[in-house]
Steps between C-alpha positions, in 0.01 A plus 500: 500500500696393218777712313619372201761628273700436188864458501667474134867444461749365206780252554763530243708152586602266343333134456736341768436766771170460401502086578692645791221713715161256312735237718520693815180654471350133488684419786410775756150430393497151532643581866215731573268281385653181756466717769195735481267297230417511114494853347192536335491660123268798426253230331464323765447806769213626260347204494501463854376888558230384191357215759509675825449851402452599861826460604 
């Protein structure tokens, strides 16, 4: 079973905290990624459910 849901939030910051967290953001995932693999994007999750339907 999959639940999805939509979260939708505003930032009101300005451009230098903004440089700040796209920095640290890029960093934690870039950490994730060293240590449990690539993330895939949507694209490439449909296109793998779009070959192997049955899984």
């Amino acid at each position: 079973m999959t639940l999805r849901r939509t979260v939708e939030s505003q930032l009101l910051i300005d451009p230098l905290q903004m440089r700040s967290i796209h920095q640290w953001l890029g960093q934690q995932i870039a950490e994730y990624e060293r240590v449990f693999d690539h993330i895939p994007s949507p694209e490439e999750i449909d296109s793998r459910t779009r070959r192997n339907p049955n899984q």
